[in-house]
C-alpha positions as CSV (number, residue, x, y, z in Angstrom):
1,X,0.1,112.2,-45.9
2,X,-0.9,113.9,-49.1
3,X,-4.2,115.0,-47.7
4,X,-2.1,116.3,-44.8
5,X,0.0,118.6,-47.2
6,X,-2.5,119.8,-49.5
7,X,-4.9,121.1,-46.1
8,X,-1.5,122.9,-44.9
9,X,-0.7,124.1,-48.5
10,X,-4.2,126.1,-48.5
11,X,-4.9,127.1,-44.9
12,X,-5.4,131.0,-44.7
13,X,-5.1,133.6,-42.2
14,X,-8.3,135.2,-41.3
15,X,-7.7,138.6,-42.6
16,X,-6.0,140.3,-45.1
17,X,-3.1,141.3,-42.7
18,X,-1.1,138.7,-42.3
19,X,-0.5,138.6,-46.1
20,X,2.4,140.8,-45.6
21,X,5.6,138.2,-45.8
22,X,7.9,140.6,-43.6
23,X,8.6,139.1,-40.3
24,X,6.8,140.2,-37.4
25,X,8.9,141.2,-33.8
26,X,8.0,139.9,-30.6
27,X,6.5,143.0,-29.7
28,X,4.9,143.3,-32.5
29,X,3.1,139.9,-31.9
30,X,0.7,141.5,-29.0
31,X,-0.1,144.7,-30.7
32,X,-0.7,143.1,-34.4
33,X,-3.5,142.5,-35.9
34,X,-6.7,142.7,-33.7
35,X,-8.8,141.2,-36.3
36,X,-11.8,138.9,-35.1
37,X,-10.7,140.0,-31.3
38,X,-13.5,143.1,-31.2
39,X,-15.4,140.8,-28.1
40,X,-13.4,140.4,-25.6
41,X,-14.5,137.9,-23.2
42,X,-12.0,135.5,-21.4
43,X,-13.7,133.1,-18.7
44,X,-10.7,131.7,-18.5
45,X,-6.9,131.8,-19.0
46,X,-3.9,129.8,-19.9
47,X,-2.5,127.7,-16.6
48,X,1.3,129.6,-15.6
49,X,3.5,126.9,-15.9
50,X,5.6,125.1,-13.2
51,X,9.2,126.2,-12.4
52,X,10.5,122.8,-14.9
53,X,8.5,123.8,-17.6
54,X,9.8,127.7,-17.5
55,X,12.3,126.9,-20.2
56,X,9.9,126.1,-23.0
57,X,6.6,127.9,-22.5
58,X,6.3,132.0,-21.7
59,X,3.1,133.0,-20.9
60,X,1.9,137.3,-21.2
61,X,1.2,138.9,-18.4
62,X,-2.7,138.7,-19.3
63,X,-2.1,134.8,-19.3
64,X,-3.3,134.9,-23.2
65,X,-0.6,134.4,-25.4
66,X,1.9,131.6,-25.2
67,X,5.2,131.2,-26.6
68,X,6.5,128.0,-27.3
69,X,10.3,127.4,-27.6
70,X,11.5,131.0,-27.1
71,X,15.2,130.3,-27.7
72,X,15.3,126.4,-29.4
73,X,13.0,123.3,-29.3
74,X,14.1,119.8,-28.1
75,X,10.5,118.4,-27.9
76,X,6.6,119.1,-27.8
77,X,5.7,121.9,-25.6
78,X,2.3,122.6,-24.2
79,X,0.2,124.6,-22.1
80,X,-4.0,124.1,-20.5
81,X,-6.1,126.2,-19.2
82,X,-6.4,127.2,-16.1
83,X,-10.1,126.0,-15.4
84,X,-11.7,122.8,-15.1
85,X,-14.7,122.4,-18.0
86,X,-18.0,121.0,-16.2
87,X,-20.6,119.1,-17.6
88,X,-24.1,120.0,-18.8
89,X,-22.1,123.0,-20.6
90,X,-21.5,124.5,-24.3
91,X,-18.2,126.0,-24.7
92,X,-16.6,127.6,-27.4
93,X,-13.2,129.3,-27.5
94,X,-11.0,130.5,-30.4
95,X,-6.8,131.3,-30.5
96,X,-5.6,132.6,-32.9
97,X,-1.9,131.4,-34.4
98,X,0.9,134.2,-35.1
99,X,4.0,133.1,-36.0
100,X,4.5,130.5,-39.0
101,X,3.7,127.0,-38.5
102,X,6.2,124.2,-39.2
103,X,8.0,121.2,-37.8
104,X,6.5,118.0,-36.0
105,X,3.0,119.7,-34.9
106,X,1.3,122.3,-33.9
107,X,-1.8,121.8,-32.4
108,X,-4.9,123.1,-30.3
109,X,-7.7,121.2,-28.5
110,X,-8.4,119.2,-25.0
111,X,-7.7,116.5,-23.0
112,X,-8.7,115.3,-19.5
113,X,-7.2,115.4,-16.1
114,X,-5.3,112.9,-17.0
115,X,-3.0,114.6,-19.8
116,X,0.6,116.0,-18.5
117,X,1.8,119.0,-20.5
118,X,5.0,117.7,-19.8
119,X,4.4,113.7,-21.4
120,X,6.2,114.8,-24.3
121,X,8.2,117.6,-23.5
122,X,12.0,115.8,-24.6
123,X,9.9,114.0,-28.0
124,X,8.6,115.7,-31.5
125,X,5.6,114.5,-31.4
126,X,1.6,115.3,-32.0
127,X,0.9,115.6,-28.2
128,X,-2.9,115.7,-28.7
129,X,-4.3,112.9,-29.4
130,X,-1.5,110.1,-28.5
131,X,-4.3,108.3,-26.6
132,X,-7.8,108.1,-25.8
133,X,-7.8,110.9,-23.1
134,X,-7.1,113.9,-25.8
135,X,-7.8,115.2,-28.8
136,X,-6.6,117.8,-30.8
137,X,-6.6,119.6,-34.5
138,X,-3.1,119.7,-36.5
139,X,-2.2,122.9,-38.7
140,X,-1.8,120.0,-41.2
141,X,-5.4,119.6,-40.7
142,X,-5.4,116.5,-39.2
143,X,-8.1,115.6,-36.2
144,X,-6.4,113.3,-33.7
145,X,-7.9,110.9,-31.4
146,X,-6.7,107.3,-29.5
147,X,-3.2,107.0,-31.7
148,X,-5.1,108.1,-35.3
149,X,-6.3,110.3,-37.7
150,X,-9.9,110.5,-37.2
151,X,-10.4,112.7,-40.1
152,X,-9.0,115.5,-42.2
153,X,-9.9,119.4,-42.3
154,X,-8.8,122.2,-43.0
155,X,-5.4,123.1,-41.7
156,X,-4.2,126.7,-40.3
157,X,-1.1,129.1,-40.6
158,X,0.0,132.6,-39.0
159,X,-3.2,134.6,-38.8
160,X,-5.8,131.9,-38.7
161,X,-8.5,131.4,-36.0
162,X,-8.9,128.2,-34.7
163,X,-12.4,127.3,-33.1
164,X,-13.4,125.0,-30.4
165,X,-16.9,124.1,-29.3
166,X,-17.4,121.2,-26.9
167,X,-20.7,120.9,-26.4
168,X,-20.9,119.0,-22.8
169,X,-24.5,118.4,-22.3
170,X,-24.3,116.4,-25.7
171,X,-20.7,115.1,-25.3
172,X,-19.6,116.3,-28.8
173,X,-16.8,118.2,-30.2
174,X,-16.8,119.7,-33.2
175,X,-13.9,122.3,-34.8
176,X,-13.6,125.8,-36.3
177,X,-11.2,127.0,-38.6
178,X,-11.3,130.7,-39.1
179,X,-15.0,130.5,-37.8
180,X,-16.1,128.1,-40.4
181,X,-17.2,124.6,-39.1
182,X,-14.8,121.5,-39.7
183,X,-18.2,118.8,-38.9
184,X,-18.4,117.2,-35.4
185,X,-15.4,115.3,-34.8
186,X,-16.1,113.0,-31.7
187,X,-18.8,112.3,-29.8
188,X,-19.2,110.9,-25.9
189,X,-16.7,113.4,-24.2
190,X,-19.1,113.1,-21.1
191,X,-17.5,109.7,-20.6
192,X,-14.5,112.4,-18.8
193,X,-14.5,113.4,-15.9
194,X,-12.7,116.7,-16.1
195,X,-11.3,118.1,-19.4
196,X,-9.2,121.2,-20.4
197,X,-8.3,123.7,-23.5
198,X,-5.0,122.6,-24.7
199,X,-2.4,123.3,-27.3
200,X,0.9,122.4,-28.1
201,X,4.0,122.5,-30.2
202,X,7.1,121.3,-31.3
203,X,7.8,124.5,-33.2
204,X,10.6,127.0,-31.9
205,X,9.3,130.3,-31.3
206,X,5.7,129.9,-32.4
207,X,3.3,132.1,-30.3
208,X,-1.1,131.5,-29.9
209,X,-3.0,133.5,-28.5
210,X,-6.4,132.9,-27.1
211,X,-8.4,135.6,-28.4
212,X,-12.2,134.8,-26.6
213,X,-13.3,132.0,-24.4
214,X,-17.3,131.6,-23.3
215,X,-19.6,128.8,-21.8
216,X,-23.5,129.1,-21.5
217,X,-25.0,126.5,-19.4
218,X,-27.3,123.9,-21.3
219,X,-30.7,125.1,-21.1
220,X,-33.9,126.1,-23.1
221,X,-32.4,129.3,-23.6
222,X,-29.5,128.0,-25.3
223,X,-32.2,126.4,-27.8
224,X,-34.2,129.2,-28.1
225,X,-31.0,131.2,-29.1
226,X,-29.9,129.1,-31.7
227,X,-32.9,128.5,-33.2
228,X,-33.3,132.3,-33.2
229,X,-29.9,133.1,-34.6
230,X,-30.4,130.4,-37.2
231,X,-34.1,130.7,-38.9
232,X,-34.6,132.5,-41.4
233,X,-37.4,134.4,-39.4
234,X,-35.3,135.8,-37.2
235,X,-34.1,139.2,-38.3
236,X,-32.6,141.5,-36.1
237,X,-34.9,143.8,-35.4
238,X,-37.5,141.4,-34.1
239,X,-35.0,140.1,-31.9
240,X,-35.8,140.8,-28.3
241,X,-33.3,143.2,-27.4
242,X,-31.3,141.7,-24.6
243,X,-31.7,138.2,-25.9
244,X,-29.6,140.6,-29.1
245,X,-27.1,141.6,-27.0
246,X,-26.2,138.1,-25.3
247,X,-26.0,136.7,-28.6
248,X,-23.7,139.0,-30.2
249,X,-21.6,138.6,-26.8
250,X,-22.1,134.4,-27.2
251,X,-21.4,135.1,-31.0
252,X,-20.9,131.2,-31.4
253,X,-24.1,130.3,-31.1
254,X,-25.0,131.4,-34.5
255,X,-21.9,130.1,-36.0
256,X,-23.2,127.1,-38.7
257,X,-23.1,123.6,-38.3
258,X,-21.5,120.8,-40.8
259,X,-23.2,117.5,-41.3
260,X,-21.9,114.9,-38.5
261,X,-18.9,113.0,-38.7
262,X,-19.5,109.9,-36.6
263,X,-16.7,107.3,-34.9
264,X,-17.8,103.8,-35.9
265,X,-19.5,102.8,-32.7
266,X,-22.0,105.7,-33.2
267,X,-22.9,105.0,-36.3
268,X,-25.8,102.7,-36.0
269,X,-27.3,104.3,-32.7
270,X,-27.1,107.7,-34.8
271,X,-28.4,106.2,-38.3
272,X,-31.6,105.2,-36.3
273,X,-31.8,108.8,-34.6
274,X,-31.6,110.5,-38.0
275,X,-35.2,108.6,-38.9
276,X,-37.3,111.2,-37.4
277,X,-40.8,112.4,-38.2
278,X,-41.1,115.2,-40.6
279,X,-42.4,118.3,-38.5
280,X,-43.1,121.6,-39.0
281,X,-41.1,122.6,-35.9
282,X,-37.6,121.5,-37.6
283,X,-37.6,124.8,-39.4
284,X,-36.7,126.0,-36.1
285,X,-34.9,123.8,-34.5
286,X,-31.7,122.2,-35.3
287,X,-32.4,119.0,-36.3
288,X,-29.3,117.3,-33.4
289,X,-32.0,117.8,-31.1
290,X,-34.7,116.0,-32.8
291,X,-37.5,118.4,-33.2
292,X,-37.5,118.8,-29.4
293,X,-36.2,120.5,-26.3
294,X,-34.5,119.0,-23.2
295,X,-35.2,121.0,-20.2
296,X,-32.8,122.4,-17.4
297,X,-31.3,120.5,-14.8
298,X,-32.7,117.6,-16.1
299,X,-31.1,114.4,-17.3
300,X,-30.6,113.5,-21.1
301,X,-32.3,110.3,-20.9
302,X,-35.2,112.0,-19.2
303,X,-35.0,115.5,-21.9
304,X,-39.0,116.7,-22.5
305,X,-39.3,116.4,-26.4
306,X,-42.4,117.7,-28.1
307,X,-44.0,116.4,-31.2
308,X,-46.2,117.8,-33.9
């Protein structure tokens, strides 16, 4: 619990603007501070909720930002979005918190098909993560999975960017706070059959908004643009210039990666991954794929990896 308070204690917004301690109006809330928002790509939306659930979630008209509680809270509200995320896919999205956090939870993440946004909807409870078919990051910077804390990070208040990257050809799931990586959190997400961006709260008024939502299909040009964006070699201007311009659209790709965090049952199979060959082709590539490349369209267990 004291971890827990100290990760609230010293989240911070992502820019200086939300250091101001006047409060902020409803309208106010959409035309604020645009900061981190300049690429604006939204492949998909928040779901418009059904006639029962009217009361305690507002969605904009653009189907961005939610509202949770408008008038009072008696229980967890939450919203998905409104499309299905497919295997064999990297997706990252990012929402961005705007009104205070407080209470029970507040939290954002995924679950599968089998989630109801409305489980919890008369209970203060953290919604993601109650069972083994969601997960979800806290603003107390708690990562929740199957009933527990599955580790601690850092937590997030009005103005901070939360960051989600589920990487579906891999199965893993790793978090972002304010665009700086929080480790992979879980790993075998391809064990569901449908998943979807969720968040939820308990909190009475609090308002998210989902600020930029992308998906790149697993292939060797994935690879090739990470292991671009992340050597050392790679300056800009001997990057070819439309492979330049889709990475500053898929910005995530460069974002850094945190050493692993594994569940228990992965860690033996991943200890014995981690014993690799030294190669000269791991100063390109990052080193989760093993100093090799797995080709489109093609199984995991059958990936083509190449060896010095």
């Amino acid at each position: 619990m004291l971890g827990n308070i100290g990760n609230e204690r010293y989240a911070t917004p992502y820019c200086q603007c939300w250091n101001k301690r006047s409060p902020i109006s409803w309208e106010q809330l959409i035309t604020s501070c645009t900061c981190g928002e300049e690429i604006d790509v939204s492949e998909w939306k928040w779901e418009q909720p059904q006639v029962d659930e009217v009361s305690c979630v507002v969605i904009s008209d653009d189907k961005k930002q939610v509202t949770f509680h408008p008038s009072y809270s008696s229980g967890t509200a939450a919203v998905r979005g409104d499309t299905p995320l497919l295997q064999n896919y990297h997706y990252y999205w990012e929402v961005k918190m705007l009104t205070a956090t407080y209470g029970t939870d507040i939290m954002v993440g995924l679950g599968s098909d089998k989630v109801s946004v409305t489980q919890s909807q008369f209970e203060f409870t953290s919604m993601l993560g109650q069972d083994t078919e969601s997960y979800g990051l806290s603003y107390t910077g708690a990562v929740r999975h199957a009933a527990a804390v599955a580790r601690e990070a850092a937590g997030f208040c009005r103005g901070t960017i939360i960051g989600v990257r589920l990487d579906l050809w891999q199965g893993t799931l790793e978090f972002y706070v304010n665009r700086k990586p929080q480790g992979v959190s879980f790993y075998n997400l391809r064990r569901h059959g449908v998943l979807y961006p969720i968040v939820c709260s308990t909190a009475a008024q609090s308002s998210m908004r989902l600020i930029y939502a992308a998906s790149w299909r697993a292939s060797l040009l994935v690879d090739a643009g990470r292991a671009l964006a992340a050597s050392a070699r790679a300056a800009a201007g001997r990057v070819p210039p439309g492979l330049r311009r889709r990475l500053r659209l898929q910005f995530w790709l460069m974002l850094p990666h945190r050493d692993c965090v594994l569940e228990e049952d992965e860690d033996t199979a991943m200890e014995e991954e981690a014993v690799q060959l030294q190669s000269s082709l791991g100063d390109f590539f990052p080193n989760q794929y093993l100093n090799g490349f797995y080709v489109d369209s093609v199984e995991r267990d059958y990936r083509v990896v190449v060896w010095e």
